[in-house]
VEXGU-169197 format. One record per residue (C-alpha): residue number from 0; residue in one letter; y, z, x. Coordinates in steps of 0.5 Angstrom, whole numbers, plus 500, padded with zeros to 3 digits. Example, Ala and Ser with C-alpha at 12.3 -4.5 7.8 and 13.67 -1.06 7.14 Angstrom:
# VEXGU-169197
REC   seq   type    yy    zz    xx
REC     0      A   491   516   525
REC     1      S   498   514   527
***
This chain:
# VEXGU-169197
REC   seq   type    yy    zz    xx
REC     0      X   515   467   479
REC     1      X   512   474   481
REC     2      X   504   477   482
REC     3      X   503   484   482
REC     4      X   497   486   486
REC     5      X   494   493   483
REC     6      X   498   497   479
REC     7      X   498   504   484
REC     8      X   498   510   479
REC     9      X   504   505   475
REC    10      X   508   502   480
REC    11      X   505   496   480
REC    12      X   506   496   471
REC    13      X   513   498   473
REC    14      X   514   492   477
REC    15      X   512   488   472
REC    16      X   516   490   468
REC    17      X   522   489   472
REC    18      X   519   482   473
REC    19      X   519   480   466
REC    20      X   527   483   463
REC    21      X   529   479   470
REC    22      X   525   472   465
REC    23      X   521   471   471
REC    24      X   514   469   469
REC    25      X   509   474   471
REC    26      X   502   474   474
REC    27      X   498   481   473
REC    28      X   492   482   478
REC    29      X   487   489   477
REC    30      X   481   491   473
REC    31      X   481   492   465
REC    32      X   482   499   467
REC    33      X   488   499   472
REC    34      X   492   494   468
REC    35      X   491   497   460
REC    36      X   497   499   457
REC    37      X   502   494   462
REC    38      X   506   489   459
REC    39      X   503   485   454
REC    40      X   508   478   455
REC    41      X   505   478   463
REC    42      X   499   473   464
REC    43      X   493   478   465
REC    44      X   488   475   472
REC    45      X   482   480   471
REC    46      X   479   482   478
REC    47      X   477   489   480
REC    48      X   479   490   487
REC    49      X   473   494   489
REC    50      X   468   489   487
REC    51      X   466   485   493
REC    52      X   466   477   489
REC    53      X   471   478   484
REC    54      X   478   477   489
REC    55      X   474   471   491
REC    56      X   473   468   485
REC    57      X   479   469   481
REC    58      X   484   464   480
REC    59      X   489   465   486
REC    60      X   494   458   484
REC    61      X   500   461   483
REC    62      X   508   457   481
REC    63      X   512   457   485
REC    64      X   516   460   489
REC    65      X   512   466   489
REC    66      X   514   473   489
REC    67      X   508   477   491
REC    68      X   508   485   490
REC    69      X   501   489   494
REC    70      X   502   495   491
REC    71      X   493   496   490
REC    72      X   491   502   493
REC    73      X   487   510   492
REC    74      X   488   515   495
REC    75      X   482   520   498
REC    76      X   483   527   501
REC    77      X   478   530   505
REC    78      X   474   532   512
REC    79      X   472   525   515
REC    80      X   466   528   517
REC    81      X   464   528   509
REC    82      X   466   521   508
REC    83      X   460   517   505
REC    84      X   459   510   505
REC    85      X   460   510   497
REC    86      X   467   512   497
REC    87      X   468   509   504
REC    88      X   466   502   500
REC    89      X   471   503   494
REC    90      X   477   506   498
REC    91      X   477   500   503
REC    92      X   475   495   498
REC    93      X   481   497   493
REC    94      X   486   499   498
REC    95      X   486   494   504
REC    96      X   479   488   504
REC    97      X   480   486   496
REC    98      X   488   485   496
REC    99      X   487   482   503
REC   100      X   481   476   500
REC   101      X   486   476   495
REC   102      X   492   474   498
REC   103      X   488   469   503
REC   104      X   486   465   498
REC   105      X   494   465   494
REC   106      X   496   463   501
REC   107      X   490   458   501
REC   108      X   492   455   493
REC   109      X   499   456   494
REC   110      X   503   450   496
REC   111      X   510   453   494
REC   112      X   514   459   499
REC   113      X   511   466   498
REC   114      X   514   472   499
REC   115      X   510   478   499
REC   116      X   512   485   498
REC   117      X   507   491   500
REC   118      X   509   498   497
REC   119      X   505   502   503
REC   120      X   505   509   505
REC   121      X   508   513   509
REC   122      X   501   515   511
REC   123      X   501   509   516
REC   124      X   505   513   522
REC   125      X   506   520   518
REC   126      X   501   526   520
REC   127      X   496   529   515
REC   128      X   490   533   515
REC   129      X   484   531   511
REC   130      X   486   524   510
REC   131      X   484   521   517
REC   132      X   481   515   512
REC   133      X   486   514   508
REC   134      X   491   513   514
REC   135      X   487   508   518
REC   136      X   487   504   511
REC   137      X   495   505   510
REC   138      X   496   503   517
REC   139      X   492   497   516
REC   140      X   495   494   510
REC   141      X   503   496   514
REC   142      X   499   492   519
REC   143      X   497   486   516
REC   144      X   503   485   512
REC   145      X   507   485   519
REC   146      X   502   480   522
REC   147      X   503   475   515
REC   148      X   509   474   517
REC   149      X   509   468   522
REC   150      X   504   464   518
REC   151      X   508   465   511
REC   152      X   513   462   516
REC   153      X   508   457   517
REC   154      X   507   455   511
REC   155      X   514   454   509
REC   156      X   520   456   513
REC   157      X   522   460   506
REC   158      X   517   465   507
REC   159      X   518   473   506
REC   160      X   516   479   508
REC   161      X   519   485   506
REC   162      X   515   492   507
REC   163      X   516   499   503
REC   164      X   512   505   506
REC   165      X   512   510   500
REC   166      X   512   518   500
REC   167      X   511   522   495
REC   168      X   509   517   490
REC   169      X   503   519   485
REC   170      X   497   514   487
REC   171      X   490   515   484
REC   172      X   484   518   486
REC   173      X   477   516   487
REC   174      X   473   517   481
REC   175      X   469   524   482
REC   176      X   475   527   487
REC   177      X   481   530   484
REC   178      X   488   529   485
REC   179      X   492   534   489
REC   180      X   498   537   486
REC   181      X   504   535   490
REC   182      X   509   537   487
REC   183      X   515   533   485
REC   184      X   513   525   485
REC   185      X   517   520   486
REC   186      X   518   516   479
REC   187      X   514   510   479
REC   188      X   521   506   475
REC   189      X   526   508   480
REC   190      X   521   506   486
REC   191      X   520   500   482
REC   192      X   527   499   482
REC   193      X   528   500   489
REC   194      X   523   496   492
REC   195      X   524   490   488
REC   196      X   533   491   490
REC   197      X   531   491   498
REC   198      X   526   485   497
REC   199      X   532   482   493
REC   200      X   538   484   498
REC   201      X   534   482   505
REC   202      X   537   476   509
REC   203      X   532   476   514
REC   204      X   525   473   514
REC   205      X   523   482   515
REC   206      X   525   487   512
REC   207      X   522   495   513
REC   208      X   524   500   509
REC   209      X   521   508   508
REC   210      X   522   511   501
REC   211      X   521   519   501
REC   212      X   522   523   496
REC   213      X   527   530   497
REC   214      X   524   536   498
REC   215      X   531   540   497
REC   216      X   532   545   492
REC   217      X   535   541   486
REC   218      X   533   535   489
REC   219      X   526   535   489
REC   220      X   524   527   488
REC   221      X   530   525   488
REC   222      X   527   518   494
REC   223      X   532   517   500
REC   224      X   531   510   502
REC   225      X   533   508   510
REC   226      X   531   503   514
REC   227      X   527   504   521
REC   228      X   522   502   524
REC   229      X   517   508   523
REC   230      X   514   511   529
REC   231      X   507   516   528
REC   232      X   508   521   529
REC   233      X   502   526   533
REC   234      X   498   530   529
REC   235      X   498   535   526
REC   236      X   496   542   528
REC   237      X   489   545   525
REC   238      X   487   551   521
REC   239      X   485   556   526
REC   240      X   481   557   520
REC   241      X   479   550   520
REC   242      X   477   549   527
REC   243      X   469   550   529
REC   244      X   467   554   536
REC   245      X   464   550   541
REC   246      X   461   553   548
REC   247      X   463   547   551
REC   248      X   468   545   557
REC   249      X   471   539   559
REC   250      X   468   539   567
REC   251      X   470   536   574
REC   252      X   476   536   578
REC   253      X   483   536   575
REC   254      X   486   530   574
REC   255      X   492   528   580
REC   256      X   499   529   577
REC   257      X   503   523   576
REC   258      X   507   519   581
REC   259      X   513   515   579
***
């Protein structure tokens, strides 16, 4: 059987979809809004991600073995210094504490092995402006995802991970934020056929995967799958105009060289 967990700007629909024409018995988790307009054939589990009680008190049990799809997330783009406490809530909620309730308590319920397949981001090790919050949450849920691995081993010497950090993939905003253009987006469906292929063809208990999309002229969208393990890269270089005057200067001697 398969479980998706958010639907992620319709990845998580398309998932489905490939679950059910592969006649796996399919287990949607999402609020009314997110999972509106999916396929009807899978079993709907209401549960908004962002409220604090309801990962926790939906019911969790799953058949097995299970093939569990964590493609919940939202996307915010702002200074860090304006992030609120309403949209830190909502954004933290949906996109890593309400999945990770989730999958506890499937792990708790489940006797069966489990297989999870977490579609995060590029954002986890990539540098981006404005979107400080945003890439701590997405490198948080890469990291829990990784760490999960000894203990489904634990639970059944079957157990699964398998990690496919996105970009370029549409992913909606918090309510009141506008989404930004970014151009060509990956398509949900190809993504969807990607992730499900690499979960699919994996011999070993992990498997890492980065999808980017072409930015080419003629190409633009087209994803390019490889295997690495990604390493983050250093921040990006402000806006000059962005940079705020300071009068202020480091003090004390200057740091000795250093000696091998």
């Amino acid at each position: 059987m398969a479980a998706v967990i958010g639907e992620a700007g319709g990845l998580g629909r398309a998932l489905t979809a490939l679950a059910l024409r592969r006649g796996l018995h399919a287990v949607r988790f999402g609020s009314a809004e997110d999972c509106a307009g999916g396929p009807q054939e899978a079993e709907l589990r209401l549960t908004d991600l962002a409220d604090a009680a309801q990962p926790w008190s939906v019911d969790p049990a799953l058949p097995g073995p299970a093939l569990v799809f964590w493609v919940a997330g939202r996307f915010l783009q702002q200074p860090f210094a304006e992030l609120n406490p309403t949209d830190a809530e909502a954004l933290t909620r949906q996109s890593l504490t309400g999945p990770a309730a989730l999958l506890a308590r499937i792990l708790a319920a489940t006797p069966h092995p489990v297989h999870l397949v977490t579609a995060g981001s590029v954002s986890a090790w990539r540098p981006r402006q404005h979107q400080a919050y945003y890439c701590a949450l997405r490198a948080g849920q890469s990291a829990l995802t990784r760490n999960l691995l000894p203990e489904l081993l634990e639970h059944s010497p079957h157990g699964r991970v398998t990690l496919v950090e996105l970009g370029g993939l549409a992913v909606p905003a918090l309510p009141g934020h506008p989404t930004p253009d970014f151009g060509a987006m990956l398509d949900p469906a190809q993504v969807a056929d990607l992730v499900w292929d690499v979960a699919h063809e994996q011999t070993g208990p992990l498997a890492h995967a980065v999808v980017q999309r072409d930015k080419r002229p003629g190409a633009e969208g087209v994803p390019l799958l490889s295997f690495h393990d990604a390493v983050p890269e250093p921040p990006v270089r402000a806006d000059p105009d962005t940079l705020a005057h300071t009068d202020r200067h480091p003090v004390g001697p200057e740091p000795e060289p250093f000696r091998a």
